[in-house]
C-alpha positions, 0 to 999 in steps of 0.5 A: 582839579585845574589844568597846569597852566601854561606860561612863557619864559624870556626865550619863548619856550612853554613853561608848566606852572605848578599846580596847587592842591590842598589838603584838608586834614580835618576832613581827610582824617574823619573821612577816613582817608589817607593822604595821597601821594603827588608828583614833584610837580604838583605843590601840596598845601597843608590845611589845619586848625589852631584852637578856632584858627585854619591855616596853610602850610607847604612845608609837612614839618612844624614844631609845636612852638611853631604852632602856637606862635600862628596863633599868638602864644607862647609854651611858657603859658599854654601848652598844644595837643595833638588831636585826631582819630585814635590820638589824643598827644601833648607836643613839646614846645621843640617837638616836630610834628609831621602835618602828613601823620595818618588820622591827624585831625587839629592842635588844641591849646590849653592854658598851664595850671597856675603855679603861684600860691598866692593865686586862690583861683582854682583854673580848669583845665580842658585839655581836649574838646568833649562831644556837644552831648556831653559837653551839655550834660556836664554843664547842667548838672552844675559840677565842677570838671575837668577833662585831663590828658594823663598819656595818651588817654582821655580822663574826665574829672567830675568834683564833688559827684554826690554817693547814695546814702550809705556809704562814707561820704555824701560826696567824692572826686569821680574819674571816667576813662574814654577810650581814643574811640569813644563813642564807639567803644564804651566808657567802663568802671568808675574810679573815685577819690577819696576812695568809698566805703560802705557804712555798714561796714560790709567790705565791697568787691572787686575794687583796685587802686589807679593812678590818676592825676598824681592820686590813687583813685580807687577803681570799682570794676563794673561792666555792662554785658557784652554788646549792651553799649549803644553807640548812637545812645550811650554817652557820658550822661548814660553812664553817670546814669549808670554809676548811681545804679550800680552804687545802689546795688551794691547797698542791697548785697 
């Protein structure tokens, strides 16, 4: 940290500059750090993300359509989240945000679903980034996706994900959960729409119904034993793998 500098007003007297700090959000949230607190003496500058875009900023309040103009949008057409650690939040246009919230990390924003009819083009929609791992599986398996803020919870949308042999339809909707702390916690169930059925007509366990993007999917709880989620292993590609098993399973019963 530089010294104070010294300067010299109209009547010689010996005068303290104020000294600069910046705060880098991203690195203070993932660092696991909390933000320190300076003496009025010192000027704090906030460093943040925008989409791709850093930033700096003195004052710690911005609204969410503050945000978006230094980036060059407008909340009639993208709408903002906040993201960081355990926080995954849409901001209202007219929403204050303060810069100094513990784990706060960067702002993505995300294009608002078409809503004329006469556009056939069907848009995805990314509502927050996904690790590089599973970003990568995603795409080379072809699938449609969409990974949805439904609260302050993270879904990923997997369209036409193809079932076994032996149950009613060859493909369905399939919904994933990730928890704020993913991965260190683990992904669990699986939920699908249109709900899934066995052709054989033998009734399936352990099912409910779970709302999800204004759809009631049909939520099949299976879990792994206690303590057989691998952080450093497991991820989104695992658990898919996963899915396909405990489907084949279930025929067998």
């Amino acid at each position: 940290m530089e010294n104070f500098q010294q300067k010299q007003d109209h009547e010689g007297a010996s005068v303290v500059a104020p000294e600069a700090v910046v705060i880098d959000l991203e690195q203070f949230a993932r660092d696991g750090k909390t933000l320190p607190t300076y003496d009025p003496g010192i000027v704090i500058h906030y460093r943040f993300r925008v989409d791709k875009s850093i930033f700096e900023r003195k004052k710690p309040l911005i609204t969410g359509r503050e945000l978006l103009a230094l980036v060059g949008l407008s909340p009639d057409k993208y709408k903002l989240f906040l993201l960081g650690t355990g926080k995954q939040k849409a901001i209202a246009p007219d929403e204050s945000i303060d810069l100094r919230i513990p784990g706060l990390e960067r702002f993505k924003s995300v294009a608002k679903e078409a809503t004329e009819g006469n556009n056939p083009q069907v848009q995805q929609r990314i509502q927050f980034d996904l690790l590089p791992d599973d970003l990568k599986f995603l795409k080379n398996e072809g699938l449609r996706w969409e990974a949805l803020m439904v609260g302050n919870v993270g879904w990923i949308l997997v369209y036409d994900f193809p079932i076994p042999d032996g149950y009613n339809t060859k493909k369905t909707c399939l919904a994933l959960m990730l928890p704020a702390s993913y991965p260190s916690t683990e992904i669990d169930m699986m939920y699908f729409y249109p709900e899934l059925s066995r052709s054989d007509g033998r009734g399936i366990r352990a099912l409910a119904s779970h709302n999800v993007d204004g759809k009631n999917f049909q939520r099949w709880s299976r879990h792994r034993p206690p303590g057989m989620w691998r952080p450093s292993i497991d991820n989104l590609e695992t658990h898919v793998l996963a899915i396909t098993e405990w489907l084949n399973q279930e025929l067998q019963k």
